[in-house]
N, C-alpha and C positions, 0 to 999 in steps of 0.2 A: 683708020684713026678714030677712036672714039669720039660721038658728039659732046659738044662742050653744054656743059649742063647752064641752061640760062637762067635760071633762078640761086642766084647769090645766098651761100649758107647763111644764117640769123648773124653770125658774130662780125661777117661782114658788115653785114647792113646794119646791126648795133652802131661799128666804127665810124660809117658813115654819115649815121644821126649825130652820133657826136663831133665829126668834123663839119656836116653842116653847119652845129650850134654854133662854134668857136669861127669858125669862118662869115658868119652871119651876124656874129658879134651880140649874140641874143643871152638876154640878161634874165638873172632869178626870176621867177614866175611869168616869162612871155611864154605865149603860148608859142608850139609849133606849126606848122603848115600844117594842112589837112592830110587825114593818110589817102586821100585821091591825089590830089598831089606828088608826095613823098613817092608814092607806086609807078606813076606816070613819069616824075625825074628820073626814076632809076631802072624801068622797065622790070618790075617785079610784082606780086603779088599780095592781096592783103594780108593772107596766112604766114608770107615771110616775116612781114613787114611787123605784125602787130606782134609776134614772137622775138624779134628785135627788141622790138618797147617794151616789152614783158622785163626781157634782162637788163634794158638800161633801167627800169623801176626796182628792179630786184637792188641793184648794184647802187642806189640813188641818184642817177644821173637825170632823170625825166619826172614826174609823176604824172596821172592823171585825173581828170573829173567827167565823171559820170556824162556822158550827153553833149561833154562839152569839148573834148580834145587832151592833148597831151600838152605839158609846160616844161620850164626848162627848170630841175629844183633848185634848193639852194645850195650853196657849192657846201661841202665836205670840207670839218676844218684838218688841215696837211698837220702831221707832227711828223719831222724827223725824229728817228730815232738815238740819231747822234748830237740834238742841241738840249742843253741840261737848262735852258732859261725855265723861270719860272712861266705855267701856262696862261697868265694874264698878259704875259707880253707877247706870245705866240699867238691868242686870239686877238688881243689890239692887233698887230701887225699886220694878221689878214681881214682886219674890218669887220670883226663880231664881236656882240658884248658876250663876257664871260659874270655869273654872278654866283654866288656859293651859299649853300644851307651847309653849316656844320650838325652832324646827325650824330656826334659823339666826339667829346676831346677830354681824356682821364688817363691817367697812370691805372698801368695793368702790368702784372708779372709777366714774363717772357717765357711764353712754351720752348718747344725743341726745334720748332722752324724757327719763331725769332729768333732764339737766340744762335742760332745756327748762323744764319746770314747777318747779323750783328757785331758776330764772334765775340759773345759776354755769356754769362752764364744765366742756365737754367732760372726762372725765378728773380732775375735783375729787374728793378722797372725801368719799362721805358713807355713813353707818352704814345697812346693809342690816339691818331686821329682820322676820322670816317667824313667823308663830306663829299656833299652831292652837288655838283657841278653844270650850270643850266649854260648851254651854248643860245643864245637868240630865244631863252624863254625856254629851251626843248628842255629836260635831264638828260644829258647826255651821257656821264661819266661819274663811276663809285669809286672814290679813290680810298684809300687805308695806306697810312700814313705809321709808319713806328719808330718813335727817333730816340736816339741813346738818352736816356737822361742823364747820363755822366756828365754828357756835357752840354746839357741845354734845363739848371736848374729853373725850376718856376716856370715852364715852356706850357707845361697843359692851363694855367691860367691866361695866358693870352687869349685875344678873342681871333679865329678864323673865319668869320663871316666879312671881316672889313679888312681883316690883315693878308697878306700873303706868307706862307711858311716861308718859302727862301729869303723873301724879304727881313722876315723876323727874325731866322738864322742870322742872317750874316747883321744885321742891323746891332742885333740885340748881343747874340755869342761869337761874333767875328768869323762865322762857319757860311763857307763860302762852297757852293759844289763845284770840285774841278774835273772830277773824272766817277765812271760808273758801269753798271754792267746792265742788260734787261735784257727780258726776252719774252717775245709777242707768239701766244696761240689763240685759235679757236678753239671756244667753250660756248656753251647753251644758259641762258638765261634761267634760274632757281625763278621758284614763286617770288621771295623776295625783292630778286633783284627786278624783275618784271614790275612789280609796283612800282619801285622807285623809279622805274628808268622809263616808264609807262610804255612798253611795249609786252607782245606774250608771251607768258612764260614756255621755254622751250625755243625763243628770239635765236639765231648764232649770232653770238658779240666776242668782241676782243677782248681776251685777258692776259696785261702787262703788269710784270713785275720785276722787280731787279734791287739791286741796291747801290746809293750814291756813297762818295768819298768827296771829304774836304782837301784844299789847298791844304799841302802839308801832313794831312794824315794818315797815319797807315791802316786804320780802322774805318771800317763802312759805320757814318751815322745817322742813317736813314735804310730802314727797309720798306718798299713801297708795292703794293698790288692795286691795279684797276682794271675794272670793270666798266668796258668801252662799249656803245652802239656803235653796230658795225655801218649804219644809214649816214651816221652823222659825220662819222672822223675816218681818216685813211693816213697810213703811213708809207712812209718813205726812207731808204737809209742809202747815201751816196758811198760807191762803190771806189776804192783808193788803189792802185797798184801796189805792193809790197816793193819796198825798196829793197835793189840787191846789194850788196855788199861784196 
């Protein structure tokens, strides 16, 4: 019978660190136990152990400072991928402030992808909106924003720094989103996006795009791309059984 290997592979002992955390009930920036400690609970080695932290740092569950030990970070804001609320009510709800620079809001013609996923034509305007998105002070998220102007006349003069787009939809044009499509890949950070989002360029971040539909219509009036840190946000999409029939 082979010997049983006593040194627990890293993704173990990752798990581990993280069900200490949650079982410890150890909050944003408390530090961790020492990794003497950590070694001696679990009868492992430093080489395991700091390979572990390595990947709960990667993945931002932990970080560390120099000299001084490992801390627990800040939690990752969750987005389901299946709730269409506007993202001011999704960070209120898990206790972050969200605050907005708009970086562009103008009527621009519609190339072959807009108008592709718009279903309007070639050369239509619709309102380009670009705006940079701080979770807790961080830049977290590039969103692009292109909404029919058929039916949202005068929509680029609004202001997106104080206002919410869903909120101004439905407030303003009675466009309310009830239903939509997206879909979430990994992409690498351009120069530009690195500036804004102040990580380097060459980062892996998430890039979400899809398009919304209103109560009632059969046209998508919103086509949307973001460009997500992958340190800051994580998703989630809850999984339904297919009814038989």
């Amino acid at each position: 019978m082979p010997k049983k290997n006593s040194i627990r592979p890293k993704d173990e002992i990752a798990e581990m660190v993280e069900a200490y955390i949650e079982e410890n009930e150890l909050k944003e920036n408390e530090k961790l136990p020492s990794e003497r400690f950590l070694c001696e609970k679990w009868g492992i080695n430093r080489t395991t152990l700091r390979n572990a932290l390595a990947r709960l740092i990667k993945e931002g569950v932990v970080y560390s400072v120099r000299g001084i030990g490992y801390f627990v970070a800040e939690k990752k804001l969750i987005r389901n991928l299946q709730d269409l609320r506007p993202l001011v009510e999704i960070v209120k709800e898990q206790g972050k402030e969200l605050t907005t620079v708009v970086l562009s809001s103008h009527l621009v013609e519609a190339d072959e992808s807009i108008a592709k996923r718009l279903e309007i034509q070639i050369g239509e305007k619709v309102m380009e909106l670009i705006r940079l998105r701080y979770l807790n002070g961080t830049p977290s998220l590039l969103e692009y924003s292109y909404i029919n102007q058929s039916f949202t006349k005068g929509i680029e003069d609004c202001d997106f720094n104080t206002n919410s787009l869903y909120d101004t939809l439905e407030r303003v044009y009675q466009i309310k989103p009830s239903a939509g499509s997206q879909k979430v890949s990994i992409s690498y950070a351009t120069d530009n996006e690195s500036k804004l989002l102040q990580i380097p360029e060459g980062t892996p971040i998430f890039f979400l795009r899809g398009v919304t539909y209103s109560e009632g219509e059969q046209h998508p009036f919103e086509y949307f791309k973001s460009i997500i840190r992958s340190d800051n946000v994580k998703f989630f999409s809850t999984l339904r059984r297919k009814e038989e029939f």
